[in-house]
C-alpha positions as CSV (number, residue, x, y, z in Angstrom):
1,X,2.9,-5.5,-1.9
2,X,0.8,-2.1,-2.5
3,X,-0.9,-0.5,0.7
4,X,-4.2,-1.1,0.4
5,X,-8.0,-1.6,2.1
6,X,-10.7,-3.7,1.9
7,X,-13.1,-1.4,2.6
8,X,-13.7,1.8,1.2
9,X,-12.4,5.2,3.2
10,X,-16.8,5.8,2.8
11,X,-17.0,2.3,4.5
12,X,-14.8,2.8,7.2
13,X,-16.0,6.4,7.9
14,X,-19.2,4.5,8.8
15,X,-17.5,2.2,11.1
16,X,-16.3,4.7,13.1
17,X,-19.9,5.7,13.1
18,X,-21.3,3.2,13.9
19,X,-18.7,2.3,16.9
20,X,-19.5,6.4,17.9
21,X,-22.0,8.1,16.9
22,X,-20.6,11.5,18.4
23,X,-17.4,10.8,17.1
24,X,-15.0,14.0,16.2
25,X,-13.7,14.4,12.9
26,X,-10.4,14.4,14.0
27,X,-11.0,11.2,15.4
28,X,-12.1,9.6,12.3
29,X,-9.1,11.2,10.5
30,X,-6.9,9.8,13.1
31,X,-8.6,5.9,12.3
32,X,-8.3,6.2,8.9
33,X,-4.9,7.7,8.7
34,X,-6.5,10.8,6.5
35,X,-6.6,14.7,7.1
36,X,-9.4,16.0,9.2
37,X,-10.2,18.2,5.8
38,X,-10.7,14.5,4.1
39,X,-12.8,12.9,6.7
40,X,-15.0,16.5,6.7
41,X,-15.5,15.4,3.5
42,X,-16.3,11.8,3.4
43,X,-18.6,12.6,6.0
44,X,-20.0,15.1,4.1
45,X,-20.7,12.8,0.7
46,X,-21.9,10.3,3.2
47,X,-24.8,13.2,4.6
48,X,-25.5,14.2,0.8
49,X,-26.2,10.9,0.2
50,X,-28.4,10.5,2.5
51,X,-26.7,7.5,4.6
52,X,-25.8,9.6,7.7
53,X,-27.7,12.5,9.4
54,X,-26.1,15.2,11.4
55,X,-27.8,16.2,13.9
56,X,-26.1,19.3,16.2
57,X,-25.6,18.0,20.1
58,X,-24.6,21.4,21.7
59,X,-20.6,22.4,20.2
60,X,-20.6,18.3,18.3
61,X,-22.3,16.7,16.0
62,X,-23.9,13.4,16.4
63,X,-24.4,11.6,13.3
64,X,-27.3,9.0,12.5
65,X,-26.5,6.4,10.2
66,X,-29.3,5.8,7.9
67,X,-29.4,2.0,8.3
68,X,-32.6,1.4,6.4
69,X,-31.2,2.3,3.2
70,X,-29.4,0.0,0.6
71,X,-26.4,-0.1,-0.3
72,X,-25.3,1.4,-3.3
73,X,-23.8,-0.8,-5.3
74,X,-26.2,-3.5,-4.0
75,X,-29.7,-2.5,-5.0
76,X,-30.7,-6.4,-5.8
77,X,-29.6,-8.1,-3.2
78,X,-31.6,-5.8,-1.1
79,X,-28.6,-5.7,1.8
80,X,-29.0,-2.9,3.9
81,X,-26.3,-0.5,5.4
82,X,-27.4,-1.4,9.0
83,X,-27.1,-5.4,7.9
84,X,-24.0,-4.8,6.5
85,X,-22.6,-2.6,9.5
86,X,-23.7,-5.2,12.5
87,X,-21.6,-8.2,10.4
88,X,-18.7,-6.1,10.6
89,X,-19.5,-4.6,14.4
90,X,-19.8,-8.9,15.2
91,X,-16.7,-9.7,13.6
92,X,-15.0,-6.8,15.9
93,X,-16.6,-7.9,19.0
94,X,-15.6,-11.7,18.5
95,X,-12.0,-10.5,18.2
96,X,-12.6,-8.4,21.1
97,X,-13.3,-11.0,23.1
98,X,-10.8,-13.7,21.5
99,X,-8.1,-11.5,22.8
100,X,-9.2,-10.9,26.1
């Protein structure tokens, strides 16, 4: 069976966000299985975008994910990032606590 994701490397990238939002790059590469040079980049489509600010916290960056905005490929449904994000931060925490 090929190796592959349900959600795009984009999607998870805001996961990880959303989860921490002064998470390192090399942690996100680390979650994602992808070069710190990839998630630098992903990050950096996502800020272009518009989706995520960065916003400079000392040496780190802290990123703000833009949770107002649509998403992308979903402009008529009118879903937003942040609506989309908390379904799959619920799902997490009620297999959080399933386990525990």
């Amino acid at each position: 069976m090929a190796n592959w994701s349900f959600l795009t490397k984009h999607g998870r990238v805001l996961l990880c966000i959303a989860r921490d939002p002064g998470v390192r790059l090399r942690e996100i590469a680390a979650e994602l299985d992808i070069t710190e040079r990839s998630a630098y980049a992903l990050v950096g489509e996502l800020a272009a975008s518009g989706y995520v600010v960065k916003e400079r916290n000392g040496r780190r960056n802290r990123y703000i994910i833009q949770r107002h905005l649509p998403l992308p490929e979903d402009e008529t449904h009118g879903r937003t990032i942040g609506e989309v994000l908390a379904d799959f931060r619920a799902g997490e925490i009620a297999r959080t606590e399933k386990s525990a």
